[in-house]
RODO-2510 file (C-alpha; in nm, 4 decimals, decimal comma):
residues 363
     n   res          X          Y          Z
     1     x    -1,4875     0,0943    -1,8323
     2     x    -1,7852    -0,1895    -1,7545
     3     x    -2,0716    -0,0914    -1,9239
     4     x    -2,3720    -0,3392    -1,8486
     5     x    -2,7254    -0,3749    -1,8548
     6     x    -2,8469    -0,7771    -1,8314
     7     x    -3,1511    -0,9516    -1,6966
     8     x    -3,1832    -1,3318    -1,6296
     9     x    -3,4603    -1,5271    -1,4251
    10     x    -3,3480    -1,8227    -1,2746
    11     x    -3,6412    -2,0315    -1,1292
    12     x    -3,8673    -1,7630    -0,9430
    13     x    -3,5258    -1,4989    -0,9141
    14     x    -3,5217    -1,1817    -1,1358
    15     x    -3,2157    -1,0400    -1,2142
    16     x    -3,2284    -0,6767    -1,3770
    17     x    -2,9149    -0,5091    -1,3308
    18     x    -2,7285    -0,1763    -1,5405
    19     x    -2,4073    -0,0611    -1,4335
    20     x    -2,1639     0,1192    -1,4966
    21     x    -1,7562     0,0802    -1,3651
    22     x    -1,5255     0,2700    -1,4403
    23     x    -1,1608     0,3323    -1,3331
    24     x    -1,0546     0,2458    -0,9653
    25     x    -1,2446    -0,0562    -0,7260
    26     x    -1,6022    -0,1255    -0,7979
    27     x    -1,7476    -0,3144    -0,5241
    28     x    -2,1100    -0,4676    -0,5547
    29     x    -2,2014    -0,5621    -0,1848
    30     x    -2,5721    -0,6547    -0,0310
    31     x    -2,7030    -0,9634     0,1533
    32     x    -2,6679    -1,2974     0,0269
    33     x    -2,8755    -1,4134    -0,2685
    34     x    -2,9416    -1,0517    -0,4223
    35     x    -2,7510    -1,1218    -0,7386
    36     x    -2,3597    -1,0256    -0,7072
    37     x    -2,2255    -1,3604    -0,8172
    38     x    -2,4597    -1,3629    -1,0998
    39     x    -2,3901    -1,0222    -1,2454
    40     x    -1,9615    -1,1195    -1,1912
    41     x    -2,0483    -1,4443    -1,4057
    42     x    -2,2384    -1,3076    -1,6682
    43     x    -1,9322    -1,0063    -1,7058
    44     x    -1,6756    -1,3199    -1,7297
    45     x    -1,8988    -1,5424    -1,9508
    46     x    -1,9413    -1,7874    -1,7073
    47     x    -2,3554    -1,7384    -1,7202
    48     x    -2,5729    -1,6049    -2,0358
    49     x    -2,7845    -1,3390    -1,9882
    50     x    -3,1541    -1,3405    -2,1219
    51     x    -3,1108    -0,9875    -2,2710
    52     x    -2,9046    -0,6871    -2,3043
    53     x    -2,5852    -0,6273    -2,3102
    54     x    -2,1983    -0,6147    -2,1605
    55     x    -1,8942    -0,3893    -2,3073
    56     x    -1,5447    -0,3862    -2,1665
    57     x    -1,3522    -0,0588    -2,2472
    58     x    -1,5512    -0,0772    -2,5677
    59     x    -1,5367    -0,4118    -2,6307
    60     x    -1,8771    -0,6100    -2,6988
    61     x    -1,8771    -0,9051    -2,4966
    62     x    -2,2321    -0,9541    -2,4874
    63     x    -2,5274    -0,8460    -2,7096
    64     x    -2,8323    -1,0519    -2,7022
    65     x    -2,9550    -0,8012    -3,0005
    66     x    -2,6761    -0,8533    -3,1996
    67     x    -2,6141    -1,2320    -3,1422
    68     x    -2,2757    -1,1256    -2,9556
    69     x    -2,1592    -1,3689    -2,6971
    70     x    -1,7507    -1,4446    -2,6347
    71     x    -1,5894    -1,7158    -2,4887
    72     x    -1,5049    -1,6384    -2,1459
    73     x    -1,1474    -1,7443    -2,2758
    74     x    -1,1404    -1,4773    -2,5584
    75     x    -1,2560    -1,1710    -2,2916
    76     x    -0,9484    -1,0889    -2,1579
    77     x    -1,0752    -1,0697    -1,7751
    78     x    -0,8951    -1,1805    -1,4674
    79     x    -1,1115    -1,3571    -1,2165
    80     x    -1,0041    -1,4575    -0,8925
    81     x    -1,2774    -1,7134    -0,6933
    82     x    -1,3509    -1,7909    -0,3433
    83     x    -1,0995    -2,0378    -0,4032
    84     x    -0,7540    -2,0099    -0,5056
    85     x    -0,7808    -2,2535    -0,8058
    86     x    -0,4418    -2,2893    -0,8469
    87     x    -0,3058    -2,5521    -1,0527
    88     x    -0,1394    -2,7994    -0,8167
    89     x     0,1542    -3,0030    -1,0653
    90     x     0,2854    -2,6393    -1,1070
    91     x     0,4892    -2,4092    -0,9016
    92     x     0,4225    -2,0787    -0,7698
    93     x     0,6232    -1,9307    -1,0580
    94     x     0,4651    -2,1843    -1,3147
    95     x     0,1237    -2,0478    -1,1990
    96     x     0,1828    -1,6685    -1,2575
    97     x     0,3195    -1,7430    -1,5377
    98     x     0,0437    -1,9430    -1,7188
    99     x    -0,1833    -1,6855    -1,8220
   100     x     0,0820    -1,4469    -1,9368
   101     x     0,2267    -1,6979    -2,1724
   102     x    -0,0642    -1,7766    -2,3757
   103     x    -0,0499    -1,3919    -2,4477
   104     x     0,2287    -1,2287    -2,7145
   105     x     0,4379    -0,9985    -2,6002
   106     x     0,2710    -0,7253    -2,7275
   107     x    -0,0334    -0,7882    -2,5456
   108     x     0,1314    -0,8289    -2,1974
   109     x     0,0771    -0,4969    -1,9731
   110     x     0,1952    -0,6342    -1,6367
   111     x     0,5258    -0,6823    -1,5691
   112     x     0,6090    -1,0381    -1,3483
   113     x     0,8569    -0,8518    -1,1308
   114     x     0,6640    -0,5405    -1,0748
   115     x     0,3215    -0,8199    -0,9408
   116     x     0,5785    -1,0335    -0,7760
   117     x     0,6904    -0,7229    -0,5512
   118     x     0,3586    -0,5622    -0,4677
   119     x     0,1857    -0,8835    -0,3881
   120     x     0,5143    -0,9993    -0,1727
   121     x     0,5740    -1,3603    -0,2903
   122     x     0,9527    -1,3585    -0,3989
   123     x     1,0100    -1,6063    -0,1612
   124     x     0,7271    -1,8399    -0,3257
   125     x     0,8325    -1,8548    -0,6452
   126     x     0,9453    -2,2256    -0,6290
   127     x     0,7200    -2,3570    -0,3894
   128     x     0,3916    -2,5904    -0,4647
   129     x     0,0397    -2,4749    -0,3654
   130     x     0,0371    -2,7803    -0,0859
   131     x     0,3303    -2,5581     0,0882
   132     x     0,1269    -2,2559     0,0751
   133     x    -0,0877    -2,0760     0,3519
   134     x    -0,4838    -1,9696     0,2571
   135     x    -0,3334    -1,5874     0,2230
   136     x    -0,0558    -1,6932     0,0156
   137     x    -0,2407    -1,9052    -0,2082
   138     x    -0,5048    -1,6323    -0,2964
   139     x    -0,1887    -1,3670    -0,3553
   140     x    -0,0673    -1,6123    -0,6089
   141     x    -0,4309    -1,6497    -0,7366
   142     x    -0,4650    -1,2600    -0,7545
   143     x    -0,0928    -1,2232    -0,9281
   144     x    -0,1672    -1,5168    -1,1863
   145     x    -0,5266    -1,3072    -1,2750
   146     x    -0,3391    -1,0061    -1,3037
   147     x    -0,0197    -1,1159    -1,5117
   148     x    -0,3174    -1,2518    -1,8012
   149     x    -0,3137    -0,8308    -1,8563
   150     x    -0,7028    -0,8551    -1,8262
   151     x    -0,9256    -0,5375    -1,9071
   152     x    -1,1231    -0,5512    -1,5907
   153     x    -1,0105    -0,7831    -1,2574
   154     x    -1,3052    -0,9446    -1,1642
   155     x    -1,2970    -1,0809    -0,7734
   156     x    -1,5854    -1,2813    -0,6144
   157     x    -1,5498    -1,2696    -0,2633
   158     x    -1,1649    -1,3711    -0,2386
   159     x    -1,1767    -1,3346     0,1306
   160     x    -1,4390    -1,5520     0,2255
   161     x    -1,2796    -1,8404     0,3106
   162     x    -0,9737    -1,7046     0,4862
   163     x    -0,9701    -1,6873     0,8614
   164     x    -0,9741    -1,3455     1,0171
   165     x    -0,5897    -1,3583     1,0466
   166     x    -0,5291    -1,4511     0,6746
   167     x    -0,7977    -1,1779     0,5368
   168     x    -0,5753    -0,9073     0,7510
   169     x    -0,2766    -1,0339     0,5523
   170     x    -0,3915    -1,0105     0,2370
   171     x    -0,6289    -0,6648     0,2548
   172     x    -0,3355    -0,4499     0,2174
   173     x    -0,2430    -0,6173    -0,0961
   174     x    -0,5734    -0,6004    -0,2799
   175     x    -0,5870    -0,2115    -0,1543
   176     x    -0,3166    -0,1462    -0,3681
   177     x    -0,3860    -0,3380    -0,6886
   178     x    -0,5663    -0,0762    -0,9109
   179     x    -0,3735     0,2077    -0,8051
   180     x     0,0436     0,0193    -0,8264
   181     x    -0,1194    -0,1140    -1,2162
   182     x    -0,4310     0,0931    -1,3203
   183     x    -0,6431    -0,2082    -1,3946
   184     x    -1,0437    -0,1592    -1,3130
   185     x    -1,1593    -0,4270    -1,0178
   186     x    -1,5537    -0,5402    -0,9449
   187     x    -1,5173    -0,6440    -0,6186
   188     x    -1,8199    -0,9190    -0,4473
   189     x    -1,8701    -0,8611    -0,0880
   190     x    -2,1060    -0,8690     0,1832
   191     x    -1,8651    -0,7200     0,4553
   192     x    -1,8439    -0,3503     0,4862
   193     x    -1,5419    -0,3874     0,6502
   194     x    -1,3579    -0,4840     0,2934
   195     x    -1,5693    -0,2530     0,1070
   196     x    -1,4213     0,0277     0,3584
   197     x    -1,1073    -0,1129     0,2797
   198     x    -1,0703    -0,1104    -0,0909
   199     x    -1,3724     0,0408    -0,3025
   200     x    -1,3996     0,3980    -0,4299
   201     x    -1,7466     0,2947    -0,6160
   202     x    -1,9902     0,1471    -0,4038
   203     x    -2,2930    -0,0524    -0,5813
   204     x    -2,5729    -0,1820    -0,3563
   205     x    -2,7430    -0,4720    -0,4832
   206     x    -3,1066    -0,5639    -0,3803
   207     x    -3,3475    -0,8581    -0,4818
   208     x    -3,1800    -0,8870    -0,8093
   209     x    -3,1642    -0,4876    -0,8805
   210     x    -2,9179    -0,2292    -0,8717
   211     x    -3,0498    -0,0027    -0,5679
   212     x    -2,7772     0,2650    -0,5870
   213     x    -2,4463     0,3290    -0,7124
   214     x    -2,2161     0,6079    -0,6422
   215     x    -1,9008     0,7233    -0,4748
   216     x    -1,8451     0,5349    -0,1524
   217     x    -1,8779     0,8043     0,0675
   218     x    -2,2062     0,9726    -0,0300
   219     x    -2,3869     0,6539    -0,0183
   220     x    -2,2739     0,5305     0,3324
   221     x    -2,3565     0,8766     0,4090
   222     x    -2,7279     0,8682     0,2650
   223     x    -2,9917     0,7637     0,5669
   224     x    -3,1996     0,6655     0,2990
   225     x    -2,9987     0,3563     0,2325
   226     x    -3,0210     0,1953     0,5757
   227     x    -3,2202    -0,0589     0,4805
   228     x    -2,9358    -0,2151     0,2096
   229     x    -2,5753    -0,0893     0,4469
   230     x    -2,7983    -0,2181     0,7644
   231     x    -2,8524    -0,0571     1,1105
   232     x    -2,4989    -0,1398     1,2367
   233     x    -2,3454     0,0089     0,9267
   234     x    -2,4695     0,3468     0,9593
   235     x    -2,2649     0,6258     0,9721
   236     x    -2,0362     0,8139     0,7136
   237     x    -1,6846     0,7531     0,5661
   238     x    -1,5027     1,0237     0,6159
   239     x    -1,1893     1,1207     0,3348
   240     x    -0,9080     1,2676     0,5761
   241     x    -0,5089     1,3376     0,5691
   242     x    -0,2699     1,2378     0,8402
   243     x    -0,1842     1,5613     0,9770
   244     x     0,0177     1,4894     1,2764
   245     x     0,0684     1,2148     1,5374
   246     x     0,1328     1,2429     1,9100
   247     x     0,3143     0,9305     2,0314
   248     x     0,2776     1,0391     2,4063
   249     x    -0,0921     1,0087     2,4003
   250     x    -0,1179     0,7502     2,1548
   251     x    -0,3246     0,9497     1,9127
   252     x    -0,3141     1,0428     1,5129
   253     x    -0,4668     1,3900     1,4174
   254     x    -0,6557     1,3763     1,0918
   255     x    -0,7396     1,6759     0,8850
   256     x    -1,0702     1,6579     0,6615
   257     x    -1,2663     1,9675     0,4930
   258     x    -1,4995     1,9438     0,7698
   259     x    -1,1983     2,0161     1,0712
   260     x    -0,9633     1,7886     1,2404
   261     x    -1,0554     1,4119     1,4125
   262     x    -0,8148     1,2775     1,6584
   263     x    -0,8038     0,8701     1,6320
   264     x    -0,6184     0,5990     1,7815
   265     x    -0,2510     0,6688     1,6339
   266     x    -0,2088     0,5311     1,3065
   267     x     0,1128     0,3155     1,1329
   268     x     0,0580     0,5434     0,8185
   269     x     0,3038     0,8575     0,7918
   270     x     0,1981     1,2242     0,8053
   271     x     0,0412     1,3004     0,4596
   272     x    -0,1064     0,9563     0,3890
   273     x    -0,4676     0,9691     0,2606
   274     x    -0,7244     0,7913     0,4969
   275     x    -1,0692     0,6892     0,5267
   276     x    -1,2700     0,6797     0,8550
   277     x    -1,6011     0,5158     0,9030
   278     x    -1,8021     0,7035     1,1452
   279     x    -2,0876     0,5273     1,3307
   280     x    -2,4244     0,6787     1,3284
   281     x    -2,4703     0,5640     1,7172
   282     x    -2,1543     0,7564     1,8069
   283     x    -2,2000     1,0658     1,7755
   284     x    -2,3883     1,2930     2,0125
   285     x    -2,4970     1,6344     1,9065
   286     x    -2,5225     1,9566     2,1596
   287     x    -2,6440     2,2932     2,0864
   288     x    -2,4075     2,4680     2,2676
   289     x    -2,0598     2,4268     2,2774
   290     x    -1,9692     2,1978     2,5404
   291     x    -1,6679     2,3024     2,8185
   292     x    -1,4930     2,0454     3,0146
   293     x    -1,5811     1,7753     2,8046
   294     x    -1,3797     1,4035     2,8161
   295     x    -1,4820     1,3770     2,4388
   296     x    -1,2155     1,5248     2,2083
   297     x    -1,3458     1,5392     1,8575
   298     x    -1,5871     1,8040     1,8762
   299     x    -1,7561     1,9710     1,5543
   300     x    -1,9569     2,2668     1,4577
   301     x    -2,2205     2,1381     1,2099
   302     x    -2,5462     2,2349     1,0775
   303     x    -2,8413     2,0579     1,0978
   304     x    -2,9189     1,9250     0,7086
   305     x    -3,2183     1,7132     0,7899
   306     x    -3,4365     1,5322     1,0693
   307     x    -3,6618     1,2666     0,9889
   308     x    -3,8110     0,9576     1,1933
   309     x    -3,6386     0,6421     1,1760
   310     x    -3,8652     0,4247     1,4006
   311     x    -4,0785     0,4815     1,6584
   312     x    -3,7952     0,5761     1,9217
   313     x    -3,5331     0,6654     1,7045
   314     x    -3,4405     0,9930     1,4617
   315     x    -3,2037     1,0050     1,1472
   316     x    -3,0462     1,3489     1,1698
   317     x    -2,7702     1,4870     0,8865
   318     x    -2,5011     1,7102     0,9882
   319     x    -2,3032     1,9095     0,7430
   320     x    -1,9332     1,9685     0,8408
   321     x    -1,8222     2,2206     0,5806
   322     x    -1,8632     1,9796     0,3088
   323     x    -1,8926     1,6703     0,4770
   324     x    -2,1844     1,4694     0,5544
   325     x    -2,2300     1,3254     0,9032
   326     x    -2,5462     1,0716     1,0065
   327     x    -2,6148     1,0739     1,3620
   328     x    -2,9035     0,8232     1,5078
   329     x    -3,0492     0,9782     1,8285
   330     x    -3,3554     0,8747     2,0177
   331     x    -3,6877     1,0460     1,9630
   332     x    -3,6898     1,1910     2,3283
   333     x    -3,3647     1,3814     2,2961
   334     x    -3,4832     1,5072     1,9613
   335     x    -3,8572     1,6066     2,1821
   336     x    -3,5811     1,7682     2,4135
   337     x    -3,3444     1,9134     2,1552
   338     x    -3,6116     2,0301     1,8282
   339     x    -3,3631     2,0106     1,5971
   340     x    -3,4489     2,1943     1,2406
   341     x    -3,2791     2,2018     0,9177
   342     x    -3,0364     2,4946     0,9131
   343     x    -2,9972     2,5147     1,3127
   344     x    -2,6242     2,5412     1,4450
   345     x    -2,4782     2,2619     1,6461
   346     x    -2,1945     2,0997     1,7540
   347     x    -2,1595     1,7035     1,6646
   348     x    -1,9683     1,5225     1,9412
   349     x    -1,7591     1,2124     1,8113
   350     x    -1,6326     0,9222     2,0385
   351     x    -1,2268     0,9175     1,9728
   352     x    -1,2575     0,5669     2,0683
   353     x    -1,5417     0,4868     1,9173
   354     x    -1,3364     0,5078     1,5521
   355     x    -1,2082     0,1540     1,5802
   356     x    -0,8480     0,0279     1,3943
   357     x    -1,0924    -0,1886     1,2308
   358     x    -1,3031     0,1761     1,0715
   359     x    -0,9825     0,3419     0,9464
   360     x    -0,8560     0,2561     0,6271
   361     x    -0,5507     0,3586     0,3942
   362     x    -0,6160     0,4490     0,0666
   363     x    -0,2638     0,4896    -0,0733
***
């Protein structure tokens, strides 16, 4: 577990962060200059906080108190940069294996084969980095960080500078590093799309503070937060199971504590966990059961909440058993409808609407 609470000013910035991560993907996302980078590099040692302190499953790596401050080369963290950093006079094989030699055996908790197979580079192993795609490169990057059996995987945006092709290629990979070798990963983002993807922590950085932190889906599910996940990004993630596909329409049937979704069909087999992002904007709410209807995913819900979130729109949570839905209508169909907290509805989802891009595997 990451255990951290730090502050630094740099010129006229602030930083004042506390955190906790603990098992699974961690991802700190927000805009541009609100302090991600600078909370990853003080966790590796690569910046000095002003005050406070760091611990990694127990381990002091930082205490301005006590006059604690490691080496970045004596914390035992894998980092993997924007950049794949990899050295070029070695092979791919020469390059995985560098950090796991400089450990003894004893010390070594990944095995080479096991990272070799999950991350899909067999056929690298004796090529150079100059012979290497982007994606490749930053799979051997991500296998050389994880074969140094660090405590904590520490990844600062690794996808930025991969085209859209390349980051497609390698998000399946990352997805399934903390699960396939139980190591704890802070992930740096600014797309929601990745932190869909891969986090089951979600920490939302703002101005140099630590706005929220929490499980994924009760944060993107929290109008309250709009302002950090952004008007586009509203909606909820929704936790589901493959229950069924139906190849002559083209359609997967998901099953989540709140009823059934029907979504473009899916690659995944029947039984695979899922996650599905579900816009705010796309969902329509009726008080009576609709009949006839082109729109297949169809809800009863309960009105949890109304309140105003501009002039001509209104924020309006739906409970689905369990579940948590955010719907964004406009103030005259909520002069129209009068929705009230506890009132019986039925929330109308888009099938459509739930993009490829929205639905994510989380095996």
């Amino acid at each position: 577990m990451l255990d951290l609470a730090v502050t630094r000013r740099q010129g006229d910035f602030h930083l004042d962060v506390r955190l906790c991560a603990g098992p699974g993907v961690t991802a700190l996302y927000g805009r541009s200059g609100s302090g991600k980078t600078s909370v990853i590099n003080m966790v590796a040692g690569l910046s000095r906080p002003d005050s406070g302190h760091i611990t990694v499953d127990g381990r002091v790596l930082f205490d301005s108190a006590a006059g604690i401050d490691l080496a970045p080369e004596t914390r035992r963290l894998g980092y993997v940069f924007q950049e794949h950093r990899l050295f070029p006079h070695l092979s791919v094989r020469g390059n995985l294996e560098f950090g796991m030699k400089r450990l003894a055996a004893a010390e070594r908790t990944q095995s080479f084969d096991q990272v070799v197979e999950v991350l899909g580079v067999e056929h690298l192993l004796d090529r150079h980095p100059s012979k290497l795609s982007g994606g490749e490169k930053q799979r051997v990057a991500i296998g050389r960080a994880l074969l140094a059996s660090p405590r904590i995987l520490l990844m600062d945006e690794p996808l930025a500078a991969l085209d859209p092709a390349r980051k497609a290629e390698l998000l399946p990979f990352i997805a399934q590093l903390s699960r396939r070798f139980s190591t704890p990963i802070l992930y740096v983002s600014h797309s929601m799309d990745e932190v869909l993807r891969l986090a089951d922590t979600l920490a939302l950085m703002d101005q140099g503070r630590m706005a929220a932190a929490g499980p994924l889906e009760v944060l993107l599910s929290d109008p309250g937060l709009r302002p950090l996940t952004g008007r586009y990004e509203a909606g909820a993630v929704v936790s589901a199971i493959i229950a069924s596909h139906d190849s002559s329409f083209g359609i997967s049937r998901l099953s989540f504590p709140g009823g059934t979704l029907l979504v473009s069909q899916s690659e995944l087999p029947v039984g695979a966990r899922i996650r599905v992002r579900i816009h705010a904007r796309d969902i329509a709410i009726a008080i009576d059961a609709p009949e006839r209807v082109s729109i297949r995913n169809v809800l009863p819900a309960s009105v949890v909440s109304v309140s105003p979130a501009d002039s001509f729109l209104v924020d309006v949570v739906l409970a689905c058993g369990p579940t948590r839905l955010w719907v964004q209508i406009t103030a005259l169909a909520q002069a129209q409808l009068n929705l009230a907290a506890g009132m019986r509805v039925h929330a109308l989802v888009k099938a459509l609407t739930i993009a490829r891009g929205d639905v994510a595997s989380v095996e």
